[in-house]
C-alpha positions in Angstrom: -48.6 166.0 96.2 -44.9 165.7 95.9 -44.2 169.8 95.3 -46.0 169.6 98.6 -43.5 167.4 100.3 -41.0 169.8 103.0 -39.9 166.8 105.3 -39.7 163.0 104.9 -40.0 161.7 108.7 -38.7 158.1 109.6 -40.1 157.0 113.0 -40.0 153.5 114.5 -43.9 152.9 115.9 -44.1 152.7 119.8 -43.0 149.0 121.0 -41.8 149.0 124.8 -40.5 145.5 124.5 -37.9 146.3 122.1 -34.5 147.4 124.1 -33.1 150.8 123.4 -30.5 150.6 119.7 -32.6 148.1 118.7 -34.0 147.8 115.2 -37.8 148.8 115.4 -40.1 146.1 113.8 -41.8 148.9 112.0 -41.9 152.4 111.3 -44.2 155.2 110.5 -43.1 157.2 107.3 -44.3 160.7 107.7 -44.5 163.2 104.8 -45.3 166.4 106.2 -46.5 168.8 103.5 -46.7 172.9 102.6 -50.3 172.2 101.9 -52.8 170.3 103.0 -54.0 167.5 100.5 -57.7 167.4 100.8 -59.7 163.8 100.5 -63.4 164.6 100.7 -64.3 166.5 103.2 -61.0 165.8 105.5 -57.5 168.0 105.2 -54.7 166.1 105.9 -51.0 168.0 106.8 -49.1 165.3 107.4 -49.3 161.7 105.4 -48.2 158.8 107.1 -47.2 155.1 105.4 -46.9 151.9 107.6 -43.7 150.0 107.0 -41.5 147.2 108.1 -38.7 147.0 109.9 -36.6 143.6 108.8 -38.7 142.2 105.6 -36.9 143.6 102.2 -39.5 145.8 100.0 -41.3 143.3 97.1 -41.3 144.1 94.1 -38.2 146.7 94.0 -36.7 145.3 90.5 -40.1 145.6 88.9 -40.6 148.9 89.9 -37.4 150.7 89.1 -38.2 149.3 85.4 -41.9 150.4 85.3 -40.3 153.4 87.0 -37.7 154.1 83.9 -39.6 152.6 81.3 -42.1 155.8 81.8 -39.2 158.1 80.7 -40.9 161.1 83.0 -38.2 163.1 85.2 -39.7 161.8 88.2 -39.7 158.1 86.9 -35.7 158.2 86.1 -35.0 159.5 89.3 -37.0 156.9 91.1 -35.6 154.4 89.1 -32.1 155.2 89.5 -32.6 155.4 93.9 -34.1 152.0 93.2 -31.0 151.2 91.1 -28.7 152.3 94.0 -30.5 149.8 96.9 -29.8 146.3 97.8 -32.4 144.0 97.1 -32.1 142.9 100.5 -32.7 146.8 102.1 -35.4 147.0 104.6 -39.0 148.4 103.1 -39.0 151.6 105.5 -35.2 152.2 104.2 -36.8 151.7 100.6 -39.8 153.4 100.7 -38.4 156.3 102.8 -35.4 156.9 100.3 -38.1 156.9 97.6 -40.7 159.4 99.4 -37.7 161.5 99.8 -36.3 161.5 96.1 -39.7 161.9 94.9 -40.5 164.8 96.9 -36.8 166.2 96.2 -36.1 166.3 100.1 -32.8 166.2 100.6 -32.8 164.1 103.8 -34.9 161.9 105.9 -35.6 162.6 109.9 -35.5 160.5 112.3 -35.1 160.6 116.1 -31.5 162.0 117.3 -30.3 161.1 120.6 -28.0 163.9 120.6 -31.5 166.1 120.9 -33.3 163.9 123.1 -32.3 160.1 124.5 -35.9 158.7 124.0 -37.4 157.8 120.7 -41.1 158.9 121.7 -43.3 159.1 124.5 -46.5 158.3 124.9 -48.7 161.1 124.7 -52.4 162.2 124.0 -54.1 165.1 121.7 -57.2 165.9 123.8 -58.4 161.8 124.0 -56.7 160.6 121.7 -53.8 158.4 122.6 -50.6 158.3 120.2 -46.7 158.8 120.3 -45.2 162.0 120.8 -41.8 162.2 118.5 -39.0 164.8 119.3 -36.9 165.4 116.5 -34.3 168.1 115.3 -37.0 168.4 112.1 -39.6 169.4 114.8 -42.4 167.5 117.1 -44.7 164.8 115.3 -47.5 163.7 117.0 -48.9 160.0 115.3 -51.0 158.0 114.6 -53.9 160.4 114.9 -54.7 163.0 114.3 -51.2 163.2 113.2 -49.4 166.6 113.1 -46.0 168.1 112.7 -44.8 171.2 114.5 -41.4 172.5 112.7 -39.0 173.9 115.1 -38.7 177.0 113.7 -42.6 177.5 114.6 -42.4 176.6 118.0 -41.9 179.5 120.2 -41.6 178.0 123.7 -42.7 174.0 125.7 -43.5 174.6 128.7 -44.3 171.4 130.6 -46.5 170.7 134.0 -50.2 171.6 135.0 -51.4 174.3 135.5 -48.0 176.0 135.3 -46.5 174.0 137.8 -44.1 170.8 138.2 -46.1 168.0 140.3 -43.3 165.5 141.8 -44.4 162.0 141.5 -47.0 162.5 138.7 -47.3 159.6 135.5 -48.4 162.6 133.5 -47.9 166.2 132.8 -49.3 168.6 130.6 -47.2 170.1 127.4 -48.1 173.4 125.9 -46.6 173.6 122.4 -46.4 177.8 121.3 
């Protein structure tokens, strides 16, 4: 799994009663991989961890010694990110910082004003009802089915039914190429 790992993907989870700047009271982590890890019969692209927004992450001292003691590449590097955090830290800071040094990405996304002023909108893939994230990284579509379009791949939006821009609608269509 971690050779698979090309982006590490902080998003806080949709809560309209928290005011813009705010700190999210959870976040989705979102490891969107090369290749499709395969469980059973199901193919997932994009692997997605539930975490919290204010409590610190338990167990973080304990871990970065298991995480040393196992003398493995992967194990000193965990263990020295773990080394580097407050005790304190937020679990999606931890636990994104540790997704990220274990798949050797060399940054995390998350939403950037500068590219669009909301976090996420609400959005749906056929029926099914999730959060649409625009990020510099790309678009991520959670919880599920969740996917991740990587800007580079996307040739063109183009946004409104049936071609065309229908003042006073709640929703339009967006066409992802």
């Amino acid at each position: 799994l971690w050779h698979s790992v090309q982006r590490v993907l902080k998003v806080p989870k949709p809560d309209s009663g928290r005011k813009a700047g705010a700190p999210a009271r959870a976040y989705y982590i979102a490891l969107a991989l090369s290749s499709p890890l395969q469980v059973g019969k199901q193919s997932y692209a994009v692997v997605v961890v539930n975490a919290d927004g204010s409590k610190a992450f338990p167990g973080a001292a304990a871990l970065a010694v298991r995480a040393a003691d196992g003398g493995s590449t992967m194990g000193l590097r965990l263990a020295a990110a773990l080394a580097d955090m407050a005790s304190s830290e937020p679990e999606h800071e931890t636990l994104a910082r540790l997704l990220a040094v274990g798949g050797e990405v060399p940054s995390i996304q998350e939403p950037d004003p500068t590219i669009c002023p909301f976090e996420w909108f609400r959005a749906y893939r056929g029926v099914d009802e999730g959060a649409l994230y625009p990020l510099r990284a790309g678009l991520l579509f959670l919880p599920k089915p969740s996917v991740f379009i990587p800007a580079p791949d996307i040739m063109r939006i183009t946004t409104g039914r049936g071609g065309g821009v229908h003042c006073g609608a709640t929703n339009t269509d967006v066409l992802v190429e």
